[in-house]
VEXDREN-2710 file (C-alpha; in Angstrom, 1 decimal):
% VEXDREN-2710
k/r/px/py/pz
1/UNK/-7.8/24.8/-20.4
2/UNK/-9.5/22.7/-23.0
3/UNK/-10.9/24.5/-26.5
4/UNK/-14.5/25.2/-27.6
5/UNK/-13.5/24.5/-31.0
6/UNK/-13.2/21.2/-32.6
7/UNK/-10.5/20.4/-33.9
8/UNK/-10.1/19.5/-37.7
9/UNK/-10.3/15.5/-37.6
10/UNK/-12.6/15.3/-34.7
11/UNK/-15.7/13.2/-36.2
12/UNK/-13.2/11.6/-38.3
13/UNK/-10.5/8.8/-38.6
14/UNK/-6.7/9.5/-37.9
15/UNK/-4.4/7.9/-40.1
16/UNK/-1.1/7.2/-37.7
17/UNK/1.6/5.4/-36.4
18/UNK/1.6/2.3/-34.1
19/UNK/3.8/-0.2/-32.5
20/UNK/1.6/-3.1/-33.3
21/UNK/2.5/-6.2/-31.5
22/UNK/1.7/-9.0/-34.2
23/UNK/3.0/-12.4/-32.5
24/UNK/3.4/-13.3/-28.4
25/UNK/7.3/-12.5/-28.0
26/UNK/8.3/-11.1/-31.3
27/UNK/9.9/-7.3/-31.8
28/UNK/6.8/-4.7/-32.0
29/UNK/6.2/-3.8/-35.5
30/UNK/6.1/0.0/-36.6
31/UNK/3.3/0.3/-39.1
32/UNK/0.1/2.9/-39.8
33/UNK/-3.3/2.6/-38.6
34/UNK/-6.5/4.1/-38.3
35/UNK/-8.4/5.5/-35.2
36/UNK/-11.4/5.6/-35.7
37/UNK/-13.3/8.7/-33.6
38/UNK/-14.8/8.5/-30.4
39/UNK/-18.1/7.1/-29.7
40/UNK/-20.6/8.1/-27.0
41/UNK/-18.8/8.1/-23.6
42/UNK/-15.2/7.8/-25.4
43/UNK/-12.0/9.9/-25.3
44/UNK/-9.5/10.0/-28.6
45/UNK/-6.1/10.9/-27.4
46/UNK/-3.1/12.5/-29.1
47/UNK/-0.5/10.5/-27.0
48/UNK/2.9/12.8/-26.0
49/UNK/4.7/10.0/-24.0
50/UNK/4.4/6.7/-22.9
51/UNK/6.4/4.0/-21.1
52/UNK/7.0/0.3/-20.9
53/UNK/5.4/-1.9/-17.6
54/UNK/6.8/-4.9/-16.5
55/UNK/2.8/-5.9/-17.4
56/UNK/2.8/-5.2/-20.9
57/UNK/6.0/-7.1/-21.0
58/UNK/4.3/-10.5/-19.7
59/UNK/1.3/-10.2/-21.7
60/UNK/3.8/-9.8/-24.4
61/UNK/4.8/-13.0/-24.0
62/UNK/1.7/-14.7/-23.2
63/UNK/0.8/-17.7/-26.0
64/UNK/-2.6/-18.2/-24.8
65/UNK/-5.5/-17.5/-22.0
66/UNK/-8.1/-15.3/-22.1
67/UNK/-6.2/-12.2/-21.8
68/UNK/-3.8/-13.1/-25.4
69/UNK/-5.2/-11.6/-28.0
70/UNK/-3.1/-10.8/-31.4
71/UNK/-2.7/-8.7/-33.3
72/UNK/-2.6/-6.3/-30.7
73/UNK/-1.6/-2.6/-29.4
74/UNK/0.0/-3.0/-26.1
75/UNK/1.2/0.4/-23.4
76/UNK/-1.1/1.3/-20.6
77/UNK/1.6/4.1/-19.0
78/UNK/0.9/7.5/-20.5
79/UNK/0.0/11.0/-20.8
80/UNK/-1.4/13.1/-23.8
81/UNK/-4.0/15.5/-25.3
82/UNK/-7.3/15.5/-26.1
83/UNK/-8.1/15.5/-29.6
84/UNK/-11.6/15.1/-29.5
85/UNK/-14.6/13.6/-27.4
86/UNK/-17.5/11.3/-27.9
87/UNK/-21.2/12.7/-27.1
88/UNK/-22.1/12.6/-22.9
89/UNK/-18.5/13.4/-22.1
90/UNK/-18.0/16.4/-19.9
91/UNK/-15.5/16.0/-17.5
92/UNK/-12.4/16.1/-20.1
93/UNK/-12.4/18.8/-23.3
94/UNK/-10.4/19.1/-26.2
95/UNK/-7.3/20.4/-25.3
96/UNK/-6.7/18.8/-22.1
97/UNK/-3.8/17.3/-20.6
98/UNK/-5.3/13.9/-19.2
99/UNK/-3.9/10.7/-18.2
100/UNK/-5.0/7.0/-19.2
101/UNK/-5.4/4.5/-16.7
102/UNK/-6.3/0.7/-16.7
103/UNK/-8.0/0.0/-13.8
104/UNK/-11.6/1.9/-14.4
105/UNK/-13.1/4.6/-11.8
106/UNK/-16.6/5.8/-12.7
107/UNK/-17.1/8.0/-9.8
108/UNK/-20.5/6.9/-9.8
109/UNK/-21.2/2.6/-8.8
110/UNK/-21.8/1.0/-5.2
111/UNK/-17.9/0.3/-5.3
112/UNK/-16.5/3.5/-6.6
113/UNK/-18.1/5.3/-4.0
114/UNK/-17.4/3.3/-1.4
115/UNK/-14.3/4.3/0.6
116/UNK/-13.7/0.1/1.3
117/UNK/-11.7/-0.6/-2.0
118/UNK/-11.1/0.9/-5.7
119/UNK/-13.2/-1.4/-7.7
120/UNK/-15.7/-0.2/-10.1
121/UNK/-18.7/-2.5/-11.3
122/UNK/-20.1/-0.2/-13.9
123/UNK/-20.2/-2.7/-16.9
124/UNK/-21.8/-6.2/-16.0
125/UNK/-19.0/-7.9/-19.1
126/UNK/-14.9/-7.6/-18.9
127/UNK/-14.0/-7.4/-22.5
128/UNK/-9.9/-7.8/-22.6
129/UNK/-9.1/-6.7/-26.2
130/UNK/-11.8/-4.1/-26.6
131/UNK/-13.6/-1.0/-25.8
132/UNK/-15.1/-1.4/-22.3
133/UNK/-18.8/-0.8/-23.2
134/UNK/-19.4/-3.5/-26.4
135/UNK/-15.9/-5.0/-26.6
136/UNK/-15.6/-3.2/-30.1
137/UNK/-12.1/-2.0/-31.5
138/UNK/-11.3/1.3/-32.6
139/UNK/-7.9/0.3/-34.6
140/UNK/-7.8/-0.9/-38.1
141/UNK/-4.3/-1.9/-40.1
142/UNK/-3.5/-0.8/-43.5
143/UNK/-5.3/-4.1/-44.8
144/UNK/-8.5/-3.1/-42.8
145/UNK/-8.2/-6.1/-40.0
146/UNK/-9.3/-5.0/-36.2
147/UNK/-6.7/-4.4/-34.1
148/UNK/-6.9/-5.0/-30.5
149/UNK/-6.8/-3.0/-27.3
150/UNK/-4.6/-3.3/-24.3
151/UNK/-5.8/-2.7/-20.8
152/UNK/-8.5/-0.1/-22.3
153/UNK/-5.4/2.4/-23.1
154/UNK/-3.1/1.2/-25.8
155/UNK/-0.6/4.1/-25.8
156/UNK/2.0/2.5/-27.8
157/UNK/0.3/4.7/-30.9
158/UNK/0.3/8.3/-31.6
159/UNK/-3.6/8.4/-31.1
160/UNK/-5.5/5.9/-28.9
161/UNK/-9.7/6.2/-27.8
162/UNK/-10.2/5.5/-24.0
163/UNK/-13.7/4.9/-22.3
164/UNK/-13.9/8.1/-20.4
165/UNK/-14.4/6.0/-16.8
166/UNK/-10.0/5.3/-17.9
167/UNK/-9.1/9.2/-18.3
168/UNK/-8.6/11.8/-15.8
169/UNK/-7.4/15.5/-16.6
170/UNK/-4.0/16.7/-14.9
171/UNK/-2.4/20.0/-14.5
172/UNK/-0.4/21.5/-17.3
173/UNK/2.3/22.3/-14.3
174/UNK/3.4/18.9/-14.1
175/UNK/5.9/17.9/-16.6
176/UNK/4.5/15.3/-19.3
177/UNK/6.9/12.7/-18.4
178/UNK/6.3/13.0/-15.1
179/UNK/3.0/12.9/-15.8
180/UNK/3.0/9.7/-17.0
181/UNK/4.7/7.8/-14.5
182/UNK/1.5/8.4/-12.3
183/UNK/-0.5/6.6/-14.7
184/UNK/0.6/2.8/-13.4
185/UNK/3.3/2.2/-11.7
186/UNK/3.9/5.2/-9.4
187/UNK/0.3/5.5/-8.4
188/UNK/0.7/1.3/-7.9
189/UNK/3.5/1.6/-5.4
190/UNK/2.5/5.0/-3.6
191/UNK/-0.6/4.2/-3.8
192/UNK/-0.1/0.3/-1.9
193/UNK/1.2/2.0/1.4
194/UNK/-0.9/5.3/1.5
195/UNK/-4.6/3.4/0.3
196/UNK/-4.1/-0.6/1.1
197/UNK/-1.8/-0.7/3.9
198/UNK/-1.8/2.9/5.5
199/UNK/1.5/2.5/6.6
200/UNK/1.9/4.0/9.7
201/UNK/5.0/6.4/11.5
202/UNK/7.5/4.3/12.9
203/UNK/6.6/1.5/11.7
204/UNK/9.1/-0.9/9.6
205/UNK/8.6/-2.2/5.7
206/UNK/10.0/-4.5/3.4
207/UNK/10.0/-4.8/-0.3
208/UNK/10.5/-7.8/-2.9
209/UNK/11.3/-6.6/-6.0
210/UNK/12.9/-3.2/-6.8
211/UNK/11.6/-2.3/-9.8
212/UNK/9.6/0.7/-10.7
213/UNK/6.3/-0.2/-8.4
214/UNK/9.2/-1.5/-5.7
215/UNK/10.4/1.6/-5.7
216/UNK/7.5/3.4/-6.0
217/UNK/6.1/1.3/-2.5
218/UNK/9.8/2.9/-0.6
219/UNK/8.9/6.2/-2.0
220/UNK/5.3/5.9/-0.4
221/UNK/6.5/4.3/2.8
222/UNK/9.0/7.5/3.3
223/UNK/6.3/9.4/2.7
224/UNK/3.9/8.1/5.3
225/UNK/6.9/8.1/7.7
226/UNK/7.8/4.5/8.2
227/UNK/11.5/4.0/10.2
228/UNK/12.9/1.4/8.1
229/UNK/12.6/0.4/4.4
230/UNK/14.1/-2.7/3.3
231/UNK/14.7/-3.7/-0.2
232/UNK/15.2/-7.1/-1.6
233/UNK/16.4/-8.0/-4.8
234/UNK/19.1/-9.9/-6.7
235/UNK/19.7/-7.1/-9.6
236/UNK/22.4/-4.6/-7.7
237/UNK/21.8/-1.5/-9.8
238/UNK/18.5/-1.0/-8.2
239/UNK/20.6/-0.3/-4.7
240/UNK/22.1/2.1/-6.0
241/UNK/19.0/3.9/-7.8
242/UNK/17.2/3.6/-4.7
243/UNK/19.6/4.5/-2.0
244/UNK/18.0/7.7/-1.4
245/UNK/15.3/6.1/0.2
246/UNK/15.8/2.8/1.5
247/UNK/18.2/1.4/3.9
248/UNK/19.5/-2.1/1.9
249/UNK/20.1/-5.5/2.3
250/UNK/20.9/-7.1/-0.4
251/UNK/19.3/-10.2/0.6
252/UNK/19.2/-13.3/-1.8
253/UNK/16.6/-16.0/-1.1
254/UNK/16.9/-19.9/-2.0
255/UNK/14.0/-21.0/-3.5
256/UNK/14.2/-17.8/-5.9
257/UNK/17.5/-18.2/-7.3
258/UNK/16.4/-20.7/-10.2
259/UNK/13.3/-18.7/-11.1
260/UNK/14.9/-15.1/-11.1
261/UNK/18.4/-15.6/-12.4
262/UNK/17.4/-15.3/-16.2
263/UNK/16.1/-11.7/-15.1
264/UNK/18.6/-10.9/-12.3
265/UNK/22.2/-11.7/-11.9
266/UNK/25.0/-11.6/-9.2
267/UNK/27.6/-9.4/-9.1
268/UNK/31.5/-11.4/-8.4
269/UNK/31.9/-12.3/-4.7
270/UNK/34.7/-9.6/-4.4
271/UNK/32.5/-7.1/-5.6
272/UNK/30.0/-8.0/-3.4
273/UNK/32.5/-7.6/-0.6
274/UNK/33.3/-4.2/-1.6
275/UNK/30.2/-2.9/-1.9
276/UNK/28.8/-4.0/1.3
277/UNK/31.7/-2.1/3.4
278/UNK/30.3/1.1/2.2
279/UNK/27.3/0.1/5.2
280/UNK/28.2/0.3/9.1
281/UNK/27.7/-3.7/10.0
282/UNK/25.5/-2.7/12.9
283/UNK/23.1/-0.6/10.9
284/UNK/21.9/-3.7/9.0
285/UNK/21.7/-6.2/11.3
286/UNK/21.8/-6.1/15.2
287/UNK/22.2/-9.8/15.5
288/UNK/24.5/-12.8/14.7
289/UNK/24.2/-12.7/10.6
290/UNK/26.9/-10.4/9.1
291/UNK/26.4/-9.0/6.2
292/UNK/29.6/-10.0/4.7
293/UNK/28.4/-13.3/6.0
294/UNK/25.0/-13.2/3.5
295/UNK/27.2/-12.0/0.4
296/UNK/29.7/-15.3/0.8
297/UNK/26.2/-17.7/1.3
298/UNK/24.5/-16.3/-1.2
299/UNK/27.7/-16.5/-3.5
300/UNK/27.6/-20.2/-2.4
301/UNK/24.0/-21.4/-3.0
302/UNK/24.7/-20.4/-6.6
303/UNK/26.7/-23.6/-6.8
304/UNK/25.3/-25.2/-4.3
305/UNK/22.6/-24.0/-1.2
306/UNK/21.7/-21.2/0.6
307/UNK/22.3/-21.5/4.7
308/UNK/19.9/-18.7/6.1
309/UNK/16.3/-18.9/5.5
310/UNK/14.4/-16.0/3.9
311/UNK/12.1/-14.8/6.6
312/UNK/15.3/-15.4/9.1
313/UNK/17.4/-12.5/7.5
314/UNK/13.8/-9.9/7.9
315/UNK/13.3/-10.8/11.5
316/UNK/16.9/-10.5/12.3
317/UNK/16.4/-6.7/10.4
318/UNK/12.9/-5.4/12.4
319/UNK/13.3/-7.4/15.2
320/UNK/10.8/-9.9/15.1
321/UNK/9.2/-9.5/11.0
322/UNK/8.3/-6.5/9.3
323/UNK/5.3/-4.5/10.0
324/UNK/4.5/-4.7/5.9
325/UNK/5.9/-6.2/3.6
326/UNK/5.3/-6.0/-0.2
327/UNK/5.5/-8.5/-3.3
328/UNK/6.4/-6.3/-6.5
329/UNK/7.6/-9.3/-8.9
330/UNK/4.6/-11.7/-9.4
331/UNK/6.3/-14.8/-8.1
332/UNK/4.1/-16.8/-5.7
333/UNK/6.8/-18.6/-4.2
334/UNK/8.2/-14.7/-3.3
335/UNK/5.1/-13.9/-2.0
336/UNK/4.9/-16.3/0.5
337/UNK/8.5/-15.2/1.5
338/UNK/6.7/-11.9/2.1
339/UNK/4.4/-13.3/3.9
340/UNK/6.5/-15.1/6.0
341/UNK/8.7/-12.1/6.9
342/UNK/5.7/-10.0/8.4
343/UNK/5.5/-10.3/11.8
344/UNK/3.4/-12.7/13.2
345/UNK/1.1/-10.8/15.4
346/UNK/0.0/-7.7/13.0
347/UNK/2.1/-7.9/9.7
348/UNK/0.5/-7.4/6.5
349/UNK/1.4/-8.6/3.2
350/UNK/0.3/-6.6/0.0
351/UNK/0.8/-8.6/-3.1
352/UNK/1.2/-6.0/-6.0
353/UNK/2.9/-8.7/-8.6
354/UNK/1.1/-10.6/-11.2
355/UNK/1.9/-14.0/-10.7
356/UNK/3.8/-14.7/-13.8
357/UNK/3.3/-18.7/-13.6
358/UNK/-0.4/-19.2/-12.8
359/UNK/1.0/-20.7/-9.7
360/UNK/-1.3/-20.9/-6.3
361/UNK/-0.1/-18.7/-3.1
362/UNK/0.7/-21.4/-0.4
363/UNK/-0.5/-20.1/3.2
364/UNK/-0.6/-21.9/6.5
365/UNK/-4.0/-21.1/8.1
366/UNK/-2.5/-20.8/11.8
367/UNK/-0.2/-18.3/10.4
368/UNK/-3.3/-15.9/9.7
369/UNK/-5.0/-16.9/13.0
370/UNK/-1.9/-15.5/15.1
371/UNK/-2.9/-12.3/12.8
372/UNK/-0.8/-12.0/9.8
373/UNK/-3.3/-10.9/6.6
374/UNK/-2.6/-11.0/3.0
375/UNK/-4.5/-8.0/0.8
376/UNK/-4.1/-7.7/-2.8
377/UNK/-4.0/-4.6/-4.6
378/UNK/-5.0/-3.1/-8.0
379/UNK/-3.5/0.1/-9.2
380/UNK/-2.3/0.2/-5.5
381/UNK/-5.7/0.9/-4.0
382/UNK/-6.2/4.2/-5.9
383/UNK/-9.3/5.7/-6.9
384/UNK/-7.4/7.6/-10.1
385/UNK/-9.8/10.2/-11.1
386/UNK/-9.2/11.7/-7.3
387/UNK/-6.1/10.2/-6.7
388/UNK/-4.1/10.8/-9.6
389/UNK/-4.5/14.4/-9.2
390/UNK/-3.2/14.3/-5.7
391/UNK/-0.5/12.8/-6.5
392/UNK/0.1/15.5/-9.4
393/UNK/-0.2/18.1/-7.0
394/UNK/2.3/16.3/-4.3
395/UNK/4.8/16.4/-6.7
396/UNK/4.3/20.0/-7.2
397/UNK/4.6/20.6/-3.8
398/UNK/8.0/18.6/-3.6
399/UNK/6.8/16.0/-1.7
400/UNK/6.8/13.3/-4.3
401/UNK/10.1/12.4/-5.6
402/UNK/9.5/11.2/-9.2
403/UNK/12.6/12.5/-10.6
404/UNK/14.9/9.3/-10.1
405/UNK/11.8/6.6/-11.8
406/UNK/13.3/7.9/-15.3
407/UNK/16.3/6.0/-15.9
408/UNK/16.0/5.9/-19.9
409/UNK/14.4/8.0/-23.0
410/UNK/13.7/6.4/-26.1
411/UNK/11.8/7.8/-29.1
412/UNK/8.9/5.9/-30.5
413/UNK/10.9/4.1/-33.3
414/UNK/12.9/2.6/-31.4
415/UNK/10.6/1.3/-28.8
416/UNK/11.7/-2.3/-29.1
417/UNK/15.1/-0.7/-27.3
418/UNK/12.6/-0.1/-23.8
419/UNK/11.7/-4.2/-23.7
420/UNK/15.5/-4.8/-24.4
421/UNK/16.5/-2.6/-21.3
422/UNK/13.9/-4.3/-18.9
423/UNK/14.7/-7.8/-19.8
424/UNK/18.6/-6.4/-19.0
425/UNK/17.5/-5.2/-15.8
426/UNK/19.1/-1.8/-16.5
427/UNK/15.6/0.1/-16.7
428/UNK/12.9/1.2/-14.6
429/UNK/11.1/3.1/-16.4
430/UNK/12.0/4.4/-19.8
431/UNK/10.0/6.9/-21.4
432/UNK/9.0/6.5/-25.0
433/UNK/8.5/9.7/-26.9
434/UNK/6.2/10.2/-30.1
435/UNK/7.3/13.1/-31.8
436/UNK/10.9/13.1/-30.4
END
């Protein structure tokens, strides 16, 4: 429970430490800052533990456009304690465990209370490197300059100051670094089959990209009972982190080899061999393309081209094209793949990736008249201040698996270590800790 009393800085600035992002691309700088307090309708949080998002990484790198803004806080992945609160905010207290989240929920616009999507339309201006309300910035570096916001959370610094429409309070039960996983990319992938596509029993799914929110999407489709998951990817490490739930293919496609192989790489050809005996033949495909077969093309196209089409290899898997499939990378050349592996009466695509190239998604019109859709998704269709907490209490109740997201723990020092491990491929989430 929260506390009556306030505590001793509340109604004045924190002096702390940041990881202050200072140029697109360069190492995040450790350096002291001040928070200033909350204003009216505002939330200043003592941040426990935070994580990095393939999100944060691309903004990262983004030059220009009107979401680059430097100097900068980035982190939108988090959970901590309430310091202290602004004036009209009652739903959160000091004391309370409460998660951040990007993608606002007022409980209280046309769109937040309808049931037809998770927008909200509280505030008629989108201010990207400010406070929500008046665009304002509550950071300040040791020479006085305005630092700017991230996604309305900036968690990469010990204290950030949230609109309280991007807060919700969580149960003390649930471990803080579980905690925080629910705050993007869990709630992102879970959220994609149970809100967005309300993936049904029996039916089939497939996934591009295995990353957190990839994994996230199989953890939701086993959940809502779907018969097979299929994973696509080119990094091999994320079979084996995600074996417990999905049955694999490891599946390369052509037109994605140039544009993913500075992320992903291939494993040698024998290996490849080897690892695909540990699979029955027959349980991956039913057809006429082996899987040994894939591993030696795919090998091949590296040097030269790949022989089997993309949305060939996922009809020859659900007999026909998936039921849903899902984009978790942000390539639009990947999400037409996706699209192009649903199946043609019913399937549904759900784009979750932001396009990382600004590049157009290509569709042929008498694709969608046969009855394939496309739907996007935003925080995977979640509502987070009633979401989150079910979520929280599913993994209380052992039906969430959220164990197996954590692959590495840094502490907040060494922060730059969590962008070295994604760009590697080796991490899905890695869970940076402030006082640790």
């Amino acid at each position: 429970m929260g506390s009556n009393c306030p505590s001793e800085t509340a109604g004045k600035p924190i002096k702390c430490k940041a990881a202050v992002g200072r140029k697109p691309g360069e190492p995040l700088v450790i350096e002291e800052i001040e928070v200033d307090p909350p204003k009216a309708w505002e939330v200043r949080i003592k941040i426990l533990c935070t994580s990095l998002c393939h999100t944060d990484v691309t903004l990262w790198k983004m030059t220009s456009g009107p979401v680059s803004f430097f100097p900068r806080i980035f982190g939108h992945e988090a959970v901590g304690v309430v310091e202290s609160v602004g004036e009209h905010v009652k739903e959160v207290s000091q004391g309370d465990v409460v998660v951040p989240f990007f993608h606002r929920n007022c409980e209280e616009c046309r769109d937040c209370k309808s049931n037809k999507g998770n927008a909200c339309s509280i505030f008629p201006t989108e201010f990207y490197g400010g406070m929500p309300r008046d665009g304002t910035s509550r950071f300040r570096d040791s020479n006085g300059e305005a630092l700017h916001h991230f996604f309305s959370v900036s968690s990469f610094s010990e204290y950030t100051v949230v609109d309280v429409t991007h807060v919700v309070k969580i149960s003390r039960e649930v471990p803080v670094d579980k905690a925080c996983l629910l705050s993007c990319g869990v709630t992102t992938g879970v959220g994609a089959c149970w809100k967005v596509a309300q993936v049904e029993e029996g039916s089939t799914v497939a996934i591009f990209g295995l990353g957190a929110v990839g994994l996230a999407v199989a953890e939701g489709a086993r959940l809502c009972g779907a018969s097979k998951i299929i994973g696509v990817d080119l990094n091999s490490d994320k079979f084996e982190i995600g074996r417990p739930s999905l049955l694999f293919a490891r599946v390369v496609f052509s037109q994605h080899i140039t544009s993913l192989t500075e992320n992903y790489s291939f494993l040698p050809l024998e290996k490849q061999n080897v690892w695909c005996h540990r699979f029955r033949e027959s349980d991956i495909l039913r057809r006429k393309i082996s899987v040994r077969g894939l591993f030696v093309i795919a090998t091949k196209f590296y040097l030269c081209r790949l022989l089997v089409s993309n949305d060939q290899v996922i009809r020859e898997m659900t007999d026909g094209g998936a039921d849903y499939c899902f984009e978790c990378i942000g390539l639009a050349s990947l999400m037409q793949d996706a699209f192009n592996s649903s199946r043609p009466a019913w399937g549904k695509t759900v784009i979750l990736g932001v396009e990382m190239h600004g590049s157009p998604l290509l569709v042929n019109p008498y694709e969608l008249l046969k009855g394939r859709t496309v739907a996007g998704s935003m925080l995977g269709g979640a509502k987070a201040k009633s979401d989150i907490p079910v979520l929280a209490q599913k993994y209380l109740n052992k039906e969430l698996r959220l164990d197996g997201f954590i692959t590495h723990e840094v502490c907040f020092e060494d922060i730059n270590k969590a962008f070295d491990l994604l760009h590697q491929g080796k991490s899905l989430r890695c869970i940076i800790w402030m006082d640790k």
